[in-house]
MARDRENPA-217896 format. One line per field, with one value per residue (C-alpha): residue number from 1; x, y, z. Coordinates in pm, 1 decimal, always signed. Example, Ala and Ser with C-alpha at 12.3 -4.5 7.8 and 13.67 -1.06 7.14 Angstrom:
resi 1,2
u +1230.0,+1367.0
v -450.0,-106.0
w +780.0,+714.0
This chain:
resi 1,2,3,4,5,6,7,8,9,10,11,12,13,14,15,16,17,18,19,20,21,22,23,24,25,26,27,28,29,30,31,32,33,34,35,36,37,38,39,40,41,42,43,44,45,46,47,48,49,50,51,52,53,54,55,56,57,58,59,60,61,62,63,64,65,66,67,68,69,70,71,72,73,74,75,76,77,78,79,80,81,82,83,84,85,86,87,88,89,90,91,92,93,94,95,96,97,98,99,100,101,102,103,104,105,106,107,108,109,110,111,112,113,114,115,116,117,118,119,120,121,122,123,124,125,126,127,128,129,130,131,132,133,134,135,136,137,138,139,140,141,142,143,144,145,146,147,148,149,150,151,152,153,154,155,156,157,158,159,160,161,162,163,164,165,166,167,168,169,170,171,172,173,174,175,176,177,178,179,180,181,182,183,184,185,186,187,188,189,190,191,192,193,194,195,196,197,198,199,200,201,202,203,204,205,206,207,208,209,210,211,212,213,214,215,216,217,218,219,220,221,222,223,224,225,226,227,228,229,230,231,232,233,234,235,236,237,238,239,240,241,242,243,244,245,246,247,248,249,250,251,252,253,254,255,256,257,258,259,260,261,262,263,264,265,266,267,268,269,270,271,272,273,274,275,276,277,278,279,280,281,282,283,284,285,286,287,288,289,290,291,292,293,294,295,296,297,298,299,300,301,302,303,304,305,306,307,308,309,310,311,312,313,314,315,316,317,318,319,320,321,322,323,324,325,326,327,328,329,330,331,332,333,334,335,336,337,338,339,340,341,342
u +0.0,+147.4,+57.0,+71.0,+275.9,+315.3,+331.6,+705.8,+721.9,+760.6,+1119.1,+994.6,+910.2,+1288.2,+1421.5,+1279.2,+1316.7,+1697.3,+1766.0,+2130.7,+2295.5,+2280.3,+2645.4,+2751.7,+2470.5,+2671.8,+2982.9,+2811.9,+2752.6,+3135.6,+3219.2,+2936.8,+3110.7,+3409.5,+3284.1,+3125.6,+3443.7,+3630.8,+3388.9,+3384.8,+3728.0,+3735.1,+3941.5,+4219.5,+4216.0,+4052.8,+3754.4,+3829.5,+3532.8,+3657.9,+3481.9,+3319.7,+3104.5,+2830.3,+2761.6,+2678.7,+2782.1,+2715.7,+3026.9,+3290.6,+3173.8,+3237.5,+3534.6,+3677.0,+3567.4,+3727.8,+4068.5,+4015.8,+3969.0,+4351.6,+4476.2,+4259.6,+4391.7,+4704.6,+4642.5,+4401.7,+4615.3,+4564.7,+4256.1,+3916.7,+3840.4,+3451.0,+3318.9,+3095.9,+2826.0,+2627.3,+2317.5,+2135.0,+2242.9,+2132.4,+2132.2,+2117.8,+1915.1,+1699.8,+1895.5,+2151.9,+2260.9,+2062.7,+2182.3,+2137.1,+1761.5,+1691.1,+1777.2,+1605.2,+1501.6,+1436.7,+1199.2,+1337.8,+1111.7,+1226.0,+1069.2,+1192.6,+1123.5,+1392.6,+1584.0,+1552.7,+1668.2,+1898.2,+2044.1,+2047.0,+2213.4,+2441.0,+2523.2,+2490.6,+2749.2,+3010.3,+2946.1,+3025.5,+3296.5,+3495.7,+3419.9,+3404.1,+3087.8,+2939.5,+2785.4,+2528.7,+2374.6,+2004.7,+1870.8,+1541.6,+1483.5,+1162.1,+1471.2,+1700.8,+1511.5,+1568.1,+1937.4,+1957.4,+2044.8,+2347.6,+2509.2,+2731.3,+2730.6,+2551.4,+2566.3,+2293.4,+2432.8,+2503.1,+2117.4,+1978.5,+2133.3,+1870.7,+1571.0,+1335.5,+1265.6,+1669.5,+1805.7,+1472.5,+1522.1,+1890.6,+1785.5,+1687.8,+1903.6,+2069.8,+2458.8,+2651.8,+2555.7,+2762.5,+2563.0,+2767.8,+2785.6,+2576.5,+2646.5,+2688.6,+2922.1,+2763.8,+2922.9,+2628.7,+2359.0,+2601.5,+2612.2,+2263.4,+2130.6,+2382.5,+2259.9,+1884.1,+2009.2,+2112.4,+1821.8,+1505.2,+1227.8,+840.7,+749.2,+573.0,+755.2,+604.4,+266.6,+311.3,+344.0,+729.3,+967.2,+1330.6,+1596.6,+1843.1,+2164.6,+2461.0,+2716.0,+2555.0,+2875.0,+2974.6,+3099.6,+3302.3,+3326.1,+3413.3,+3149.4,+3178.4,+3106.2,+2854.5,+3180.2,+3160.3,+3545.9,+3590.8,+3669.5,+3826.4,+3733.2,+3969.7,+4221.7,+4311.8,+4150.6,+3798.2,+3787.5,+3837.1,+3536.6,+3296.4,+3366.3,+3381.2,+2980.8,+2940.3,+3048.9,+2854.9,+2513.2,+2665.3,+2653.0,+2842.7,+3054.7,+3162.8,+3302.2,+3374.6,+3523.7,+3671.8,+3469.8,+3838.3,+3630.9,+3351.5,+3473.5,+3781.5,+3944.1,+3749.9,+3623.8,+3968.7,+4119.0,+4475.5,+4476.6,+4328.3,+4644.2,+4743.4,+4471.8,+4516.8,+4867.8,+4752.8,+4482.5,+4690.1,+4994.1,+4750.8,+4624.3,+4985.4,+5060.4,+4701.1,+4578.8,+4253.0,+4221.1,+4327.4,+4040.2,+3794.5,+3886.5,+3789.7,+3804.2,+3839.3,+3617.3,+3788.0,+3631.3,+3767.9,+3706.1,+3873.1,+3988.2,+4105.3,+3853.5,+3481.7,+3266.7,+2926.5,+2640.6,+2638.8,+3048.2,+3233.4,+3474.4,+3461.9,+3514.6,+3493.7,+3304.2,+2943.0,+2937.8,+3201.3,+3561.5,+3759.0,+4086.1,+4204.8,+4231.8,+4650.3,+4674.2,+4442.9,+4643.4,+4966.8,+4713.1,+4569.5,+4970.6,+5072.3,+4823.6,+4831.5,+5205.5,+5158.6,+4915.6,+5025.5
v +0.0,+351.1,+639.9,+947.9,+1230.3,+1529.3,+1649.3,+1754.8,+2080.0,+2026.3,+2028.1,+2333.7,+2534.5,+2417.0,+2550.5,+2868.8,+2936.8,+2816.2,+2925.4,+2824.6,+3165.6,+3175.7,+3230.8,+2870.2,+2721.6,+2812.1,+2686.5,+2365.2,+2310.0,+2352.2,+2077.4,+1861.7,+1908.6,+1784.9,+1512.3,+1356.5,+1430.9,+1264.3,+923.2,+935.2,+906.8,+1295.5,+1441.4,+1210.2,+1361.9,+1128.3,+1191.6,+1156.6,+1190.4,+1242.0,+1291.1,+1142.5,+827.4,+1026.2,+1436.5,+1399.3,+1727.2,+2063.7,+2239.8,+1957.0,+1864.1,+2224.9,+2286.3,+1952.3,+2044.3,+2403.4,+2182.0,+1964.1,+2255.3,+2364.4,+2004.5,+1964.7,+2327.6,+2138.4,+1813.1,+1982.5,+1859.4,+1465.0,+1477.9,+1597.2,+1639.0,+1623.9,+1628.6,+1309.4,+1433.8,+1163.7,+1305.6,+958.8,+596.1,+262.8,+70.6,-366.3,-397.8,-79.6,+103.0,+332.1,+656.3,+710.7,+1031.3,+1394.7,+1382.5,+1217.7,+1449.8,+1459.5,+1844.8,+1945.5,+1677.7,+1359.2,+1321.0,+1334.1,+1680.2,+1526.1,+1930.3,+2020.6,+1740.3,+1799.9,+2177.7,+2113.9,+1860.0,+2155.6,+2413.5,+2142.2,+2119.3,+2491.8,+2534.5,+2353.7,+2459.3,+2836.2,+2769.2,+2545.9,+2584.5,+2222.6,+2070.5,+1758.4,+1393.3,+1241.1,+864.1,+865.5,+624.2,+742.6,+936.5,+1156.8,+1337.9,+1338.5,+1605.5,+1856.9,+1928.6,+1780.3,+2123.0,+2155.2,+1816.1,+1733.5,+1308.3,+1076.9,+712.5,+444.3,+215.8,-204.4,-278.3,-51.8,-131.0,-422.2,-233.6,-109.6,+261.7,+351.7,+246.8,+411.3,+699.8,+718.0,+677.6,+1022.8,+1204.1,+1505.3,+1371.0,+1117.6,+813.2,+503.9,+220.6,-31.1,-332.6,-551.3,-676.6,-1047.2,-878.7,-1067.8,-821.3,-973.4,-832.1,-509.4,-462.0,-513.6,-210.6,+10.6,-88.0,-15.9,+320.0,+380.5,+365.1,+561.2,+468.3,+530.4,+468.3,+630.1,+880.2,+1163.6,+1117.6,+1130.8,+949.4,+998.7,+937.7,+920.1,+996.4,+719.3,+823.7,+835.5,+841.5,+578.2,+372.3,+92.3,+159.0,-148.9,-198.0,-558.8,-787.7,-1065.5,-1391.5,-1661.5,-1702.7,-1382.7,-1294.9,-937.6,-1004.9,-729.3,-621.0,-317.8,-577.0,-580.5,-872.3,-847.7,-479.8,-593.6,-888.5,-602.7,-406.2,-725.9,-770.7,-394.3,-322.5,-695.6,-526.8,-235.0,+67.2,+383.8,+446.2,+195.2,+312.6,+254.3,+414.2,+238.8,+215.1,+229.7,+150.4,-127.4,-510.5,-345.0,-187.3,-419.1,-95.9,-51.3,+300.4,+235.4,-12.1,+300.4,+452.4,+158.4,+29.2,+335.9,+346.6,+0.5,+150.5,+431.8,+157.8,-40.5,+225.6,+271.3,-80.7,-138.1,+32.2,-126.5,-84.7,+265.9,+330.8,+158.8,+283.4,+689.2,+766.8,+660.1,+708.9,+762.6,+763.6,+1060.6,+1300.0,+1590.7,+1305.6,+890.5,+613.1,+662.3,+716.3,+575.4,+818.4,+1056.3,+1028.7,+1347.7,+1385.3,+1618.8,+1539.3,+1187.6,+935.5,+810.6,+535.4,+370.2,+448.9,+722.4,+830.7,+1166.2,+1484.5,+1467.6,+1081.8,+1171.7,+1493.5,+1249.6,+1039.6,+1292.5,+1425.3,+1075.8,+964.2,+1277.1,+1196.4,+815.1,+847.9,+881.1
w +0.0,-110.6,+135.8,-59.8,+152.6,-43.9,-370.1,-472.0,-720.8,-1056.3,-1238.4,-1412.8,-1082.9,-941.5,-1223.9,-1213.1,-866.4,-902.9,-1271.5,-1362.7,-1540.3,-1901.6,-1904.5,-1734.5,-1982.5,-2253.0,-2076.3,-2027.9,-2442.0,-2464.9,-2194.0,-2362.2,-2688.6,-2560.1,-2353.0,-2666.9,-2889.2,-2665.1,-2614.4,-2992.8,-3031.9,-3219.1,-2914.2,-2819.0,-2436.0,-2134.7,-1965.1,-1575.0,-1329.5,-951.7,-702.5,-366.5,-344.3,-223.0,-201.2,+144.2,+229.9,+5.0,+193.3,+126.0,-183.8,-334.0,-122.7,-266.1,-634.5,-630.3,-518.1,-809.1,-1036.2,-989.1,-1109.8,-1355.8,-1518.4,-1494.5,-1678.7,-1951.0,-2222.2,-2155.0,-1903.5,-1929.0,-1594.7,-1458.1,-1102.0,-936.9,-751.6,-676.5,-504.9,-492.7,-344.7,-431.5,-139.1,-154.4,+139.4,+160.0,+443.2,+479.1,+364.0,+13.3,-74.2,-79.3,-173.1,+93.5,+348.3,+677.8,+767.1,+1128.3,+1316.2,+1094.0,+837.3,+475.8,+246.7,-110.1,-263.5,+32.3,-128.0,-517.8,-469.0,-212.3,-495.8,-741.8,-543.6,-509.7,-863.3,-969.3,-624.5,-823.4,-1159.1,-1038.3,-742.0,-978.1,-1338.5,-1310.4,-1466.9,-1302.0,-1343.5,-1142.8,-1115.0,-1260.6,-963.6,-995.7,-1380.6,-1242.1,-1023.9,-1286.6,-1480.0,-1184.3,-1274.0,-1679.5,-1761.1,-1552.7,-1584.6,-1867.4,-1774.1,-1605.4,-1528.5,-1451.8,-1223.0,-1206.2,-1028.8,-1282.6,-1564.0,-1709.3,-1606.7,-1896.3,-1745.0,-1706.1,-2032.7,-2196.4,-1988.1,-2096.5,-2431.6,-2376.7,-2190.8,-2394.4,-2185.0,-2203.7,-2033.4,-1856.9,-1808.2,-1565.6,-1601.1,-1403.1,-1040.0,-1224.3,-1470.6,-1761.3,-2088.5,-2306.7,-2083.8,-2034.1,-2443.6,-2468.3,-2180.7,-2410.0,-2739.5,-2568.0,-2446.7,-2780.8,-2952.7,-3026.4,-2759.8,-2713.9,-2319.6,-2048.2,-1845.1,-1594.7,-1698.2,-2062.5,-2366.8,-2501.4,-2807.3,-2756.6,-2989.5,-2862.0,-2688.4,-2955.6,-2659.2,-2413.9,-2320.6,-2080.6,-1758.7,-1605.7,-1243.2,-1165.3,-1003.4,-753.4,-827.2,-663.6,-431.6,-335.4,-524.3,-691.8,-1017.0,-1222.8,-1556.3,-1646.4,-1788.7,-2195.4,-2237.7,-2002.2,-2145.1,-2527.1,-2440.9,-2404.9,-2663.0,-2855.1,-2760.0,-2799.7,-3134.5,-3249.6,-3181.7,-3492.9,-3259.8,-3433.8,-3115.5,-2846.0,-2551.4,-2213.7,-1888.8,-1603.0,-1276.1,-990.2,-755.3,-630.3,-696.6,-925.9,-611.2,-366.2,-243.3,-76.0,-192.8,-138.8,-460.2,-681.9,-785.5,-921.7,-1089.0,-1301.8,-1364.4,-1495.5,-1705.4,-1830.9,-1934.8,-2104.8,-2280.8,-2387.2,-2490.7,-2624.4,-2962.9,-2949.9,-2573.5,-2592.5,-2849.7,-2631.6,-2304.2,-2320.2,-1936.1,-1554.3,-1250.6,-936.9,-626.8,-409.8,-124.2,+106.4,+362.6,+317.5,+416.3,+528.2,+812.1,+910.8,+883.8,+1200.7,+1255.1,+1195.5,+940.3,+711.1,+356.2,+456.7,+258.3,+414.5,+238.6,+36.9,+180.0,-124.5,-142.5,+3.4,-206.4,-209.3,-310.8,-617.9,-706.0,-739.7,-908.7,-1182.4,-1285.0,-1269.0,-1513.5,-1718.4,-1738.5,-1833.9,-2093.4,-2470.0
């Protein structure tokens, strides 16, 4: 039984109370442009998106992204660099920290308008602190239509990635979208929620009857997956990565893509392995040509501070949910991958 609560404002009423300046808009069609030259293949730069696990809180996060904007003036040459703010959380069982929308305001309870705008603000914080643009996970698509205007990527993530509304919604998302690969790691399933994100498709979506132009730069996302033994099993490798692309580019989509997921069952969610992981990603790109024109970009998971924290611990700029590395390790990181790569 559904109890209704409230009804949230509309994405047009956000927007107009919170309208994002005409002059970052236009900003935002550059970065876009890039973006999709470089998952194309056109620019021959990487995409990098760094940030934390969650955008717990609106002070770090910009603080953090303003940091990130100094090295990524740096490293402009090689890296494209974008910020993760990741406003929503899956969550396996149901509990836990799920994100910036869901926000308790004074008394407990959860005001999901409090939550969209405060997600928003969030995003339109960075965008004019940093001159960084941002991504975001479309968990659930009605929300995603909030901030479409100020993001520049977006990813749906490994328990969403087979279901019919996400990879329709993506279909028709005006960004760049990384569909990961599911938690069993399957690459035939993976190739086939791209291919469907790819597409044209007619569905029902916020009360309405819609047709989608299909997503020209919907791409896979690898991020390991555990097996029915419970092992993290890798993916970024020359040969797992080259067995997607191999059931990408079967289903005859015009660009096939991918970026590599650092974190989750490729790191085993421990942050001190990250570094390395992409000093192997950046040598295989090297030693690779077909990796190297498969492999467009890295996520790293990153905050202020090392580790995490459980929700109600201080620490600020520490993760609230999975453990990222500190703001100095992924400095070293960004020049030493700028550095490495071709």
């Amino acid at each position: 039984m559904f109890t209704h609560v409230k009804t949230p404002m509309t994405a047009e009423e956000l927007k107009s109370e919170y309208k994002f300046p005409e002059a970052y808009a236009k900003k935002r069609i550059i970065a876009l442009r890039q973006i999709c030259d470089i998952l194309s293949g056109k620019d021959k730069r990487k995409l990098f998106i760094v940030g934390p696990c969650s955008a717990d809180d609106p002070y770090a996060v910009v603080d953090f992204s303003v940091r990130l904007a100094s090295a990524a003036e740096s490293i402009k040459d090689k890296i494209f660099v974008v910020v993760r703010v990741f406003t929503s959380k899956p969550r396996t069982r149901g509990e836990g920290y799920m994100g910036l929308l869901h926000t308790p305001v004074v008394g407990g309870s959860t005001d999901i308008s409090n939550g969209l705008a405060a997600m928003r603000r969030l995003h339109m914080d960075v965008v004019r602190e940093s001159g960084l643009f941002t991504a975001d996970e479309i968990l659930y698509p009605d929300a995603y239509v909030y901030a479409d205007d100020i993001l520049v990527y977006a990813t749906v993530g490994a328990r969403s990635a087979e279901d019919q509304l996400h990879r329709f919604a993506a279909s028709g998302a005006d960004v760049p979208v990384g569909i990961k690969n599911p938690v069993n790691g399957n690459p035939s399933e993976l190739a086939d929620s791209v291919y469907a994100a790819s597409i044209p498709n007619e569905f029902f979506f916020r009360g309405a009857q819609v047709i989608t132009s299909g997503n020209d730069h919907a791409h896979a996302v690898l991020r390991g997956f555990t097996d029915n033994r419970g092992n993290n099993i890798q993916n970024y490798g020359i040969d797992e990565a080259l067995s997607v692309y191999t059931e990408i580019a079967a289903r005859g989509l015009r660009n096939v893509s991918a970026i590599i997921d650092t974190g989750h069952s490729n790191s085993g969610k421990d942050p001190v392995r990250v570094p390395d992981i992409v000093g192997e990603i950046t040598a295989n790109i090297k030693h690779s040509e077909n990796y190297a024109r498969f492999v467009k970009g890295i996520m790293v998971e990153s905050y202020l501070q090392f580790g995490g924290k459980r929700p109600g611990e201080s620490g600020y700029g520490r993760s609230i949910t999975d453990p990222c590395l500190d703001f100095s390790a992924t400095e070293r990181l960004l020049y030493n991958a700028a550095e490495g790569l071709p």
